[in-house]
C-alpha positions as a Markdown table, in Angstrom:
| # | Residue | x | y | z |
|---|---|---|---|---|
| 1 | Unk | 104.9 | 141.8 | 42.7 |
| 2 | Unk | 101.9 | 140.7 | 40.7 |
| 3 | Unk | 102.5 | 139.6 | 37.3 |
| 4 | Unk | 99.3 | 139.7 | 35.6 |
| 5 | Unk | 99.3 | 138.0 | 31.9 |
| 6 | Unk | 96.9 | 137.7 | 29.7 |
| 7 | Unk | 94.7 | 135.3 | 31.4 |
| 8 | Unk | 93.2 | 137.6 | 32.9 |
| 9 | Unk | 91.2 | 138.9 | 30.4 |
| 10 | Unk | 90.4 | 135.9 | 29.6 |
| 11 | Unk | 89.1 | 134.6 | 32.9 |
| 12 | Unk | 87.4 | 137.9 | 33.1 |
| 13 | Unk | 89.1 | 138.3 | 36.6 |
| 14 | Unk | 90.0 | 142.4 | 36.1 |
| 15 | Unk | 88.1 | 143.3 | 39.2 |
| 16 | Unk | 89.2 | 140.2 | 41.5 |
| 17 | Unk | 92.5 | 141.2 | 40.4 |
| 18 | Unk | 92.5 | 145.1 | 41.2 |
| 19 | Unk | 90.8 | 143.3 | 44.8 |
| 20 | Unk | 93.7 | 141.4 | 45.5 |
| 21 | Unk | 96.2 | 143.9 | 44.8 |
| 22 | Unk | 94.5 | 146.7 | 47.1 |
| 23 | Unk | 94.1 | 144.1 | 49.7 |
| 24 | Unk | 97.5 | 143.1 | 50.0 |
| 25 | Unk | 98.8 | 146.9 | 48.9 |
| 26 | Unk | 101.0 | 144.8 | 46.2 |
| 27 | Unk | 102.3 | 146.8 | 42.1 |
| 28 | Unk | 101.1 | 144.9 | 39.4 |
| 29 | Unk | 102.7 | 144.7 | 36.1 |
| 30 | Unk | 100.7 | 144.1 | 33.3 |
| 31 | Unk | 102.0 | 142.1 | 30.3 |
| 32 | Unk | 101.5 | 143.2 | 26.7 |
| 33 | Unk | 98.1 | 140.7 | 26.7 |
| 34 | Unk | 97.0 | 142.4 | 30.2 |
| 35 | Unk | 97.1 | 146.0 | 29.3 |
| 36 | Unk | 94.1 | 147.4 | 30.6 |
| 37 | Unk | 93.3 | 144.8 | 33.4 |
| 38 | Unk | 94.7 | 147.1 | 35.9 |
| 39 | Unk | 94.2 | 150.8 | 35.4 |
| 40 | Unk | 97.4 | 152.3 | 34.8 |
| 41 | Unk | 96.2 | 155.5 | 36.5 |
| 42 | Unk | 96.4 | 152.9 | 39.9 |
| 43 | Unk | 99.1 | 153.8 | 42.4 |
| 44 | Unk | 100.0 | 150.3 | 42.7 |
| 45 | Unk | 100.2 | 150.1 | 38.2 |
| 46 | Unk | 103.6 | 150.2 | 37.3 |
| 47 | Unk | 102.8 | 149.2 | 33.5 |
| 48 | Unk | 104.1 | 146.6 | 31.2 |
| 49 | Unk | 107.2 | 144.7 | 31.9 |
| 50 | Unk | 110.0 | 142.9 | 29.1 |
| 51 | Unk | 111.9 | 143.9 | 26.6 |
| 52 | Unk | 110.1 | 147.2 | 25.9 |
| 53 | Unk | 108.4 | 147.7 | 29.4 |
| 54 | Unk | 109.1 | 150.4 | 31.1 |
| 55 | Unk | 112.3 | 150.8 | 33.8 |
| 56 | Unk | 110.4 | 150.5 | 36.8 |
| 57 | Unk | 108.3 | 147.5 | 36.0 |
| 58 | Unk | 111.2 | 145.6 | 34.3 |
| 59 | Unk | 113.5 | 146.3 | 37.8 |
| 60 | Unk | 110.8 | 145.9 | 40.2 |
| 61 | Unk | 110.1 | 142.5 | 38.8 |
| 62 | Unk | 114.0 | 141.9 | 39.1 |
| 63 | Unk | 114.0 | 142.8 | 42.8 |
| 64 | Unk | 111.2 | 141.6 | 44.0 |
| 65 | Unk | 111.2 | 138.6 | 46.7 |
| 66 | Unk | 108.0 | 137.0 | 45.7 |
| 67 | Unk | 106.2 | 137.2 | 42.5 |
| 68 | Unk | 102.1 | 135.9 | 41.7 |
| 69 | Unk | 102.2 | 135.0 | 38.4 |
| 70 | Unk | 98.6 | 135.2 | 37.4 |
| 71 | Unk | 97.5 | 133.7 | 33.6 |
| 72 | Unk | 101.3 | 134.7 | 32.5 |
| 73 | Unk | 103.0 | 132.4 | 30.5 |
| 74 | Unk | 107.6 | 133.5 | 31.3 |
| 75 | Unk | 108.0 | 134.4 | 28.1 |
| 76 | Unk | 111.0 | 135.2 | 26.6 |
| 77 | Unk | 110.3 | 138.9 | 26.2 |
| 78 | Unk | 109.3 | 139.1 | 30.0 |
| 79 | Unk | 112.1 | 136.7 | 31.4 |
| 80 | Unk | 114.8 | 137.6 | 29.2 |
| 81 | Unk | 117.8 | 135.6 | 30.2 |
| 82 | Unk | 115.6 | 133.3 | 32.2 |
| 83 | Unk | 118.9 | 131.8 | 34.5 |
| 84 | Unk | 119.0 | 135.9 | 35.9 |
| 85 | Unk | 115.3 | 136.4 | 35.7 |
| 86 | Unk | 114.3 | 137.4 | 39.4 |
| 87 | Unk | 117.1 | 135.8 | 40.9 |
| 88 | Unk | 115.4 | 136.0 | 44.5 |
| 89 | Unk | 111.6 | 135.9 | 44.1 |
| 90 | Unk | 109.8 | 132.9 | 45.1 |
| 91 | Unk | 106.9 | 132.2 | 42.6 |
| 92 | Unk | 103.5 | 131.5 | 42.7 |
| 93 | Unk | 102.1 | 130.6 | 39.5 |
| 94 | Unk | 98.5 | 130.7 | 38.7 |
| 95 | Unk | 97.1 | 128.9 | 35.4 |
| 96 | Unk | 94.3 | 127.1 | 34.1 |
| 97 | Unk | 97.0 | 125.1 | 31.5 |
| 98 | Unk | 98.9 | 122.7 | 33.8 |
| 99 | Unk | 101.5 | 122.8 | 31.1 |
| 100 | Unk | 102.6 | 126.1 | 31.5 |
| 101 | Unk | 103.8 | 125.6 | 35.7 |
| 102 | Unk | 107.4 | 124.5 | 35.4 |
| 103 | Unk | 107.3 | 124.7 | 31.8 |
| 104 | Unk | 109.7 | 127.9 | 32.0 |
| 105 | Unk | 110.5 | 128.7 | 36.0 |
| 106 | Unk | 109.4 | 126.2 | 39.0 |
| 107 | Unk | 106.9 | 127.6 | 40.8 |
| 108 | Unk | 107.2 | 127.2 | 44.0 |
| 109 | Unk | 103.6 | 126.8 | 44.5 |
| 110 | Unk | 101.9 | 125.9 | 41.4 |
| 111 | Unk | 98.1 | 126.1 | 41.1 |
| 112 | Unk | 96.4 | 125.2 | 38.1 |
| 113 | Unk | 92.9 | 127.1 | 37.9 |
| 114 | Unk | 90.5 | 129.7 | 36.6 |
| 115 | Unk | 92.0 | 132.9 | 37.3 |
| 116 | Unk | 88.9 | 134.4 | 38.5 |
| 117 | Unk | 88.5 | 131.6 | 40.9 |
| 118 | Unk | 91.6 | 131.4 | 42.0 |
| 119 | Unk | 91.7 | 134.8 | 43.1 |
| 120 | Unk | 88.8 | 135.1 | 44.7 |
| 121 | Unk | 89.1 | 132.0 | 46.5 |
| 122 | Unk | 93.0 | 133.8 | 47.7 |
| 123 | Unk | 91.2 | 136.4 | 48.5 |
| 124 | Unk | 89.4 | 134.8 | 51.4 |
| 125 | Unk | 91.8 | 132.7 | 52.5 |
| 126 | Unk | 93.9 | 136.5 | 52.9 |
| 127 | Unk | 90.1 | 138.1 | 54.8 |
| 128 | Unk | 90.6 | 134.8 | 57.2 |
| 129 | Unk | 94.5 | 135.5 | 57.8 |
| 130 | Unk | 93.8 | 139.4 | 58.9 |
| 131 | Unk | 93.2 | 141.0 | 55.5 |
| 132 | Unk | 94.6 | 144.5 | 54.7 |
| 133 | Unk | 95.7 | 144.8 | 58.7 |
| 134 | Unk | 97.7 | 141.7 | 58.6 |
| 135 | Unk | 99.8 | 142.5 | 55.7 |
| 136 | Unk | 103.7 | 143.7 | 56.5 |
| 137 | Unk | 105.2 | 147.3 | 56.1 |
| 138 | Unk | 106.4 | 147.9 | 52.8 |
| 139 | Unk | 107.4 | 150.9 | 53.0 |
| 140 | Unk | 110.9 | 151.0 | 51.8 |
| 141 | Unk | 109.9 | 149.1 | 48.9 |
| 142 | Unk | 107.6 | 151.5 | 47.9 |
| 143 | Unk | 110.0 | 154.4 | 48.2 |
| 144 | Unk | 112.7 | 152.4 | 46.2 |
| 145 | Unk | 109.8 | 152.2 | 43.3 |
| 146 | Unk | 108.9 | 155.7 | 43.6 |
| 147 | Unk | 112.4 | 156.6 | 42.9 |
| 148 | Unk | 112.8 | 154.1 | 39.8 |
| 149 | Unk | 109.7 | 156.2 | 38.4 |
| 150 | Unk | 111.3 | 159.7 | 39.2 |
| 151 | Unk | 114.7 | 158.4 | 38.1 |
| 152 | Unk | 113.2 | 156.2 | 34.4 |
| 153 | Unk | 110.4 | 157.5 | 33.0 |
| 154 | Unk | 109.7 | 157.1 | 29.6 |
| 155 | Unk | 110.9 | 159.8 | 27.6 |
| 156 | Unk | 111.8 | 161.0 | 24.5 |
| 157 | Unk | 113.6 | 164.2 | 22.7 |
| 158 | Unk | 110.4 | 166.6 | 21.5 |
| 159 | Unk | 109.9 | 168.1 | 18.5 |
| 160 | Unk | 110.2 | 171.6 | 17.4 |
| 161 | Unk | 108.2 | 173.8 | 15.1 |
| 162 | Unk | 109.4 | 172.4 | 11.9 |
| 163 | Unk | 111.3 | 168.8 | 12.6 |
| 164 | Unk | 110.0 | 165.7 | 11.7 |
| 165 | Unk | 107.0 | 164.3 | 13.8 |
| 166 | Unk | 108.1 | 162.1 | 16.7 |
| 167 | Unk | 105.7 | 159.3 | 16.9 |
| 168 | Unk | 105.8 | 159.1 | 20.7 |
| 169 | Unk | 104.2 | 162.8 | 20.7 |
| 170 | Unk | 101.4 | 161.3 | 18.0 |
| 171 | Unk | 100.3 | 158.4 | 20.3 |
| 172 | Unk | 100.1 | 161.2 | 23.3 |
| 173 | Unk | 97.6 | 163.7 | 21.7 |
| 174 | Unk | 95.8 | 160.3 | 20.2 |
| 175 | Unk | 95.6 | 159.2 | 24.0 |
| 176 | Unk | 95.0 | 162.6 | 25.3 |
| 177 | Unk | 92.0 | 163.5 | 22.6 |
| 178 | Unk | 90.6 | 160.1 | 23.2 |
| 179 | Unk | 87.8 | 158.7 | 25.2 |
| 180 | Unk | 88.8 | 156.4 | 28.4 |
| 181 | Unk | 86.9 | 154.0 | 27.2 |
| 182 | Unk | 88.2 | 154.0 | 23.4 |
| 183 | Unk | 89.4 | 150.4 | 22.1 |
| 184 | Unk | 92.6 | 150.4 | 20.4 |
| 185 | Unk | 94.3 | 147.9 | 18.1 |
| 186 | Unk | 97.6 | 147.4 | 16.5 |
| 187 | Unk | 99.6 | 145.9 | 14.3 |
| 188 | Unk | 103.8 | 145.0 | 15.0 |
| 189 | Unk | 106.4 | 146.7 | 15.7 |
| 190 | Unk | 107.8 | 149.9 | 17.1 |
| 191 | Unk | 104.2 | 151.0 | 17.1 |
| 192 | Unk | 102.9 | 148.3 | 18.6 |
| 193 | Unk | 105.3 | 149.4 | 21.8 |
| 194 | Unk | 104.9 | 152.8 | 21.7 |
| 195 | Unk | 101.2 | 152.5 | 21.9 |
| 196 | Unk | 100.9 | 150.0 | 24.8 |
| 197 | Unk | 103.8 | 152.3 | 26.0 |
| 198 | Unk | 102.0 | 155.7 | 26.1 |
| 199 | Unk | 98.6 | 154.8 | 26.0 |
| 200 | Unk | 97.1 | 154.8 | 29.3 |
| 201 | Unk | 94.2 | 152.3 | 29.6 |
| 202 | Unk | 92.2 | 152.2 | 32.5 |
| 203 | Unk | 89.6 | 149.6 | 31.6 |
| 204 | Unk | 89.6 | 145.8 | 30.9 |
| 205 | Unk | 89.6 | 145.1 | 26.8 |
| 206 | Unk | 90.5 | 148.5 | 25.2 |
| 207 | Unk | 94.1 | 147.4 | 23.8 |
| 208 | Unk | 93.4 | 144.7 | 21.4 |
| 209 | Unk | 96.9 | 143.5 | 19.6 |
| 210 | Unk | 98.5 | 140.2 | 18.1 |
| 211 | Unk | 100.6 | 139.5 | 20.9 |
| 212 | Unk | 103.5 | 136.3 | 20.7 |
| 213 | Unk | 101.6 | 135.8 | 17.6 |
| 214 | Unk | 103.2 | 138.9 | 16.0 |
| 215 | Unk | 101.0 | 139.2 | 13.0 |
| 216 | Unk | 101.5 | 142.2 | 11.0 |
| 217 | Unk | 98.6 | 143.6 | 9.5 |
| 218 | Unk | 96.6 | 142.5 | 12.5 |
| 219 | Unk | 95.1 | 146.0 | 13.1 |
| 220 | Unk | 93.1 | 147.4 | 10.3 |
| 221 | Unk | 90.3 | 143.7 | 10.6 |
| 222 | Unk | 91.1 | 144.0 | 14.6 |
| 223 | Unk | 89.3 | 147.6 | 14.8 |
| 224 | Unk | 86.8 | 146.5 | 12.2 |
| 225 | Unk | 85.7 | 143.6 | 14.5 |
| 226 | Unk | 85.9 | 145.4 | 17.7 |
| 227 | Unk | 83.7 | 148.3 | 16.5 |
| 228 | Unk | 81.5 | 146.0 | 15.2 |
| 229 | Unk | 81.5 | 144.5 | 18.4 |
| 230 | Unk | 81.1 | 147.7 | 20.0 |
| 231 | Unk | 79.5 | 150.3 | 17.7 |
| 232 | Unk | 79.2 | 152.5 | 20.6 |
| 233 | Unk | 83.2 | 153.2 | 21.4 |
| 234 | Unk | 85.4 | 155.2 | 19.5 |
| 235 | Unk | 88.2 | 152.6 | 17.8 |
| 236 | Unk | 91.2 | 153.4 | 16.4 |
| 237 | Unk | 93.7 | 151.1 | 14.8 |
| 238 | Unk | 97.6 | 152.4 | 15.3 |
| 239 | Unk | 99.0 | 150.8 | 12.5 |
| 240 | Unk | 103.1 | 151.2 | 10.7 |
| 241 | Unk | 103.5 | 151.6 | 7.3 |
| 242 | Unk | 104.6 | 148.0 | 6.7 |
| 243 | Unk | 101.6 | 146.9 | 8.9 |
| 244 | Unk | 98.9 | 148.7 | 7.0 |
| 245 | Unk | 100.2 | 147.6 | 3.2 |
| 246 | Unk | 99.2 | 143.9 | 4.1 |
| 247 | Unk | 95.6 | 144.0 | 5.2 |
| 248 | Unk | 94.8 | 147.9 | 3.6 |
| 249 | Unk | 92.1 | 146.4 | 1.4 |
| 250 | Unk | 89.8 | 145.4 | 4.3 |
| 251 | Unk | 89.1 | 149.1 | 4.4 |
| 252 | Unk | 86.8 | 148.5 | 1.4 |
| 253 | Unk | 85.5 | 146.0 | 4.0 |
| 254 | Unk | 84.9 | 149.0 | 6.3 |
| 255 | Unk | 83.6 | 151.7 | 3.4 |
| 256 | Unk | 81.2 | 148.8 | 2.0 |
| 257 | Unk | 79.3 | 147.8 | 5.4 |
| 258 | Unk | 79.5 | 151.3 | 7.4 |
| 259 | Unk | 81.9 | 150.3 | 10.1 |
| 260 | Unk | 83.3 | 153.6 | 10.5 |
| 261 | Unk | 86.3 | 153.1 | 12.2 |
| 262 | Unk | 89.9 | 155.4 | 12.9 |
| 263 | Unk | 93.2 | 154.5 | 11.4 |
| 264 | Unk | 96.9 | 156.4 | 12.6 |
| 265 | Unk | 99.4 | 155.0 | 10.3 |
| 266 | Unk | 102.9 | 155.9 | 12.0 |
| 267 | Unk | 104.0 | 156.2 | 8.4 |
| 268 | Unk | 108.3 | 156.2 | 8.9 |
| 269 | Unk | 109.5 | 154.7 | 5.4 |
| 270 | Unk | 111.0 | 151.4 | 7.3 |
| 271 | Unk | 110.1 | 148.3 | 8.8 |
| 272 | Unk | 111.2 | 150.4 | 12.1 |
| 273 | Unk | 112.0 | 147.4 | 14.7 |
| 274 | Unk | 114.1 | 145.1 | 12.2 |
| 275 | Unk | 115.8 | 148.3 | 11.4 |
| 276 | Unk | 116.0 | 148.7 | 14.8 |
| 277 | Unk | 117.6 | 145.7 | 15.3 |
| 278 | Unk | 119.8 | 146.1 | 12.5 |
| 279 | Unk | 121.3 | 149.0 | 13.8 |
| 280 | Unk | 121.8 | 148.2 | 17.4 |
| 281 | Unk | 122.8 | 144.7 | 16.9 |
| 282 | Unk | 124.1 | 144.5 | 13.3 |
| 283 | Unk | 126.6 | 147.0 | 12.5 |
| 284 | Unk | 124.0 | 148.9 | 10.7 |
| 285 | Unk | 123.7 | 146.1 | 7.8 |
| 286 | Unk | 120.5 | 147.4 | 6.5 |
| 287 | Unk | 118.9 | 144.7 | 4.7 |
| 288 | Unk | 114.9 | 144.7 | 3.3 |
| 289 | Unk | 113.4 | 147.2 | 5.8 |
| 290 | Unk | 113.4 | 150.8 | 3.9 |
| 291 | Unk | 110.1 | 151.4 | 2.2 |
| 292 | Unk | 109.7 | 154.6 | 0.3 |
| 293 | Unk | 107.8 | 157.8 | 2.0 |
| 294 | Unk | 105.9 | 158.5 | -1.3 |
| 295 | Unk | 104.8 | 155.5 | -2.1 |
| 296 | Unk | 101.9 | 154.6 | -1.8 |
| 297 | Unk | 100.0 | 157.5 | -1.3 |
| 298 | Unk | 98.4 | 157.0 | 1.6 |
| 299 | Unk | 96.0 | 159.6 | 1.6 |
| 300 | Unk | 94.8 | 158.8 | -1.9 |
| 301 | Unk | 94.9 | 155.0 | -1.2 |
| 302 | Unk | 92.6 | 155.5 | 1.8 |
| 303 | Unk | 90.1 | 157.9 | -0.6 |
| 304 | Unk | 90.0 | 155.5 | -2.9 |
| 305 | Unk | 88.8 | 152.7 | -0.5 |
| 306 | Unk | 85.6 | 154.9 | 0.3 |
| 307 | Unk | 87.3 | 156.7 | 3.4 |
| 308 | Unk | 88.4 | 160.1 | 4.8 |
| 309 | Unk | 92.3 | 160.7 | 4.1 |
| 310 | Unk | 94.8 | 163.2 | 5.6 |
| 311 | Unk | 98.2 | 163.7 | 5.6 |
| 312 | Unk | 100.1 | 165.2 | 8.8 |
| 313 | Unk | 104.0 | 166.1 | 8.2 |
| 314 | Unk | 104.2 | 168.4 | 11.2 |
| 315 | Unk | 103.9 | 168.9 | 15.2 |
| 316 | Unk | 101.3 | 171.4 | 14.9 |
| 317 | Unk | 99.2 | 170.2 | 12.0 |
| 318 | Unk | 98.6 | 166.9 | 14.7 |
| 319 | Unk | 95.7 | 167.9 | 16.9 |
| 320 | Unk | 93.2 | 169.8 | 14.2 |
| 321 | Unk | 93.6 | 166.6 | 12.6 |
| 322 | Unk | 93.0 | 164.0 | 15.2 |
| 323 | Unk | 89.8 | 166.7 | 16.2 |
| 324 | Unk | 88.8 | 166.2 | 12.8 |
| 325 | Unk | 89.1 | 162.6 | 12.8 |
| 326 | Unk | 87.1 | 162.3 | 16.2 |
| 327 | Unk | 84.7 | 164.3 | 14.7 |
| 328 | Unk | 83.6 | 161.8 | 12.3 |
| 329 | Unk | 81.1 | 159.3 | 13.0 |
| 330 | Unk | 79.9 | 157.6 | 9.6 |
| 331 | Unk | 82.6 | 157.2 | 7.9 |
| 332 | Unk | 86.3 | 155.6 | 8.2 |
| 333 | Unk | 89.4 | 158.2 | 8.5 |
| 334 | Unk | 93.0 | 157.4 | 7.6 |
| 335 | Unk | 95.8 | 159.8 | 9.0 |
| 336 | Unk | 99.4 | 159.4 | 7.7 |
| 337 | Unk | 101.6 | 160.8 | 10.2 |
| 338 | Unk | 104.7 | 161.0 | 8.5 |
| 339 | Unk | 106.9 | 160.8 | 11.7 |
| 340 | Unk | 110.9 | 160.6 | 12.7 |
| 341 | Unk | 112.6 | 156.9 | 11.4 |
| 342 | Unk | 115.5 | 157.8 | 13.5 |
| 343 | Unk | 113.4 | 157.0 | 16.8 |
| 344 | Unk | 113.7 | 153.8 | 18.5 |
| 345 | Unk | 111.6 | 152.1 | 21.2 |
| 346 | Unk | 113.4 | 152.6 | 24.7 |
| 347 | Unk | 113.7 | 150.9 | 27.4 |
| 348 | Unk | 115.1 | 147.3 | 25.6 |
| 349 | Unk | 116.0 | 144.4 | 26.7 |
| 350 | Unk | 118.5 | 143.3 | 23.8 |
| 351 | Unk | 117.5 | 139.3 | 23.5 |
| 352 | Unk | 119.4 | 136.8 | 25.0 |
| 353 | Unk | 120.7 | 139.6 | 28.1 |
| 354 | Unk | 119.6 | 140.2 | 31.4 |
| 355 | Unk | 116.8 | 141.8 | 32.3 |
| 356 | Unk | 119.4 | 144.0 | 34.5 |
| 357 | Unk | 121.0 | 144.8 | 31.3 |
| 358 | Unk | 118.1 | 147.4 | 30.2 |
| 359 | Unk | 118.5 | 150.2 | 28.0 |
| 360 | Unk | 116.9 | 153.5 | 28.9 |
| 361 | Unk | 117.2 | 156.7 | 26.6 |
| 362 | Unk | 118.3 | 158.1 | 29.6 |
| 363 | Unk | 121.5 | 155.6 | 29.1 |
| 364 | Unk | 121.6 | 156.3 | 25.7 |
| 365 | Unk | 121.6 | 160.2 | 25.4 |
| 366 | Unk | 124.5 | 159.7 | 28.6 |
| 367 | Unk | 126.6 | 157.9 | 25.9 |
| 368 | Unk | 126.5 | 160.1 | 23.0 |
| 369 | Unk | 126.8 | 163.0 | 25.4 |
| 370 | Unk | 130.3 | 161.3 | 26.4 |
| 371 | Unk | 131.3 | 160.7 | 22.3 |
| 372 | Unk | 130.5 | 164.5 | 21.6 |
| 373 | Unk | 132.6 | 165.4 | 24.5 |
């Protein structure tokens, strides 16, 4: 496996990468700081791994027998219990910070570098060893993947005419109505996953988030500075409730100096992953995370900051809104998309477990269908 980090970007090594990993017919993962340095419409793309990756990119990782760690960092939301992290896989660990090889897992061969370089220059090396012709059969590791993906995908229960908005269903007609090339940004949280979740970026720098820094309110100014960066893509910052109150007012920011930019607030009354949290882990001992639906108005709030506001509170009032949204070029829309806080992120990695102790909503719908019986 190739476990491609967020040094990548950085190195501005996308295209070495995708190189290497069609050369040597080798799945990539890409971490939360990677998404979009391999296309996820690749055959070899099996997504983001960790505590919220998907099934097949969490257990592939877990199985595999040797894995290129390229500008990835172990963390703790990748690892999870790091003594059952890849129990077999010998590790090859790319990074231009010698501080990082050995700081979490020995490498077994470390090389401290320039991603970009580095690759290139393994590249070669793998032209003068026989290339693409040289490389073995993996065959029956390819059809144990293909049946993680048939077996896991990510899922979730739809809506019908008339229930609550599931915000899984929002990011998917926001992906689907979307440019390729669109830049996206957001804040923390349950959105945060489900948008690196169900987004599919194909191209290098189009999901722009806080990563381990996890600051909320990081999306709002992120899509104002990427589409001033880039006036000529469409940007849309997926932002939570909590998110959006702390860094709101930079709309004004937005309204004053004609950076007409696209907001989604998954609006779901809570601070949905410490709720999360709470009631997976904590007995449901809700404490601080319930903000009211009503307040603020949302739609009114974004009006009054000089931009475009709507309200969505239903499956099929979703897509004329988003067209609407995408049809506006000079100014900065808001949607509130008043969606389902029942829903949780799935897969997870609980902290502290096994990577091999992942939950899927496949597991989960399994186990209440056992209580109900």
């Amino acid at each position: 496996m190739i476990y491609a980090g967020g040094g990548i970007l950085k190195a501005r090594a996308a295209e070495a990468l995708r190189e290497l990993a069609e050369l040597c017919d080798i799945h990539v993962v890409t971490t939360l700081m990677a998404r979009g340095s391999f296309p996820d419409g690749h055959p070899l793309c099996l997504g983001m791994p960790g505590m919220h990756g998907n099934y097949t990119a969490v257990t592939a990782m877990q199985r595999s027998d040797l894995l290129i760690a390229l500008g990835s960092r172990f963390d703790d939301r990748v690892t999870g219990k790091v003594p059952t992290f890849a129990p077999e896989a010998k590790i090859i660990h790319v990074d231009i910070d010698p501080a990082e090889l050995g700081k979490v897992r020995r490498p077994d061969v470390p090389i401290v570098g320039d991603c970009r370089l580095v690759i290139e220059e393994l590249i070669k090396a793998i032209r003068d060893l026989g290339g693409a012709e040289a490389q073995p059969d993996r065959g029956a590791w390819k059809q144990m993947i293909s049946g993680w993906q048939e077996k896991y995908p990510l899922t979730y229960e739809q809506s019908e005419p008339g229930d609550q908005l599931k915000p899984q269903f929002v990011l998917e007609q926001l992906r689907d109505s979307a440019p390729e090339d669109c830049i996206v940004a957001s804040g923390v949280g349950q959105h945060q996953m489900w948008t690196s979740q169900y987004w599919h970026f194909k191209h290098p720098y189009t999901f722009i988030n806080s990563g381990g820094l996890g600051t909320m309110g990081f999306a709002v100014p992120a899509a104002i500075g990427a589409k001033v960066g880039r006036p000529d893509r469409m940007v849309w910052a997926v932002d939570g409730d909590g998110c959006f109150q702390m860094t709101a007012q930079e709309l004004v920011t937005a309204s004053t100096e004609r950076i007409p930019i696209k907001v989604a607030i998954l609006n779901n009354a809570y601070l949905g992953m410490v709720r999360q949290w709470q009631e997976m882990f904590y007995e449901e001992r809700y404490s601080e995370v319930y903000l009211s639906p009503d307040l603020p108005d949302y739609k009114m709030w974004a009006e009054s900051m000089g931009c475009i506001g709507i309200r969505v509170e239903s499956p099929e009032e979703v897509q004329p809104a988003i067209d609407k949204a995408n049809s506006i070029d000079d100014r900065t829309v808001v949607i509130e998309f008043r969606t389902d806080s029942r829903e949780k992120v799935f897969p997870m990695v609980a902290a502290g477990a096994s990577n091999d102790d992942i939950i899927t909503a496949q597991s989960i719908r399994g186990h209440q269908d056992e209580v109900i019986q």
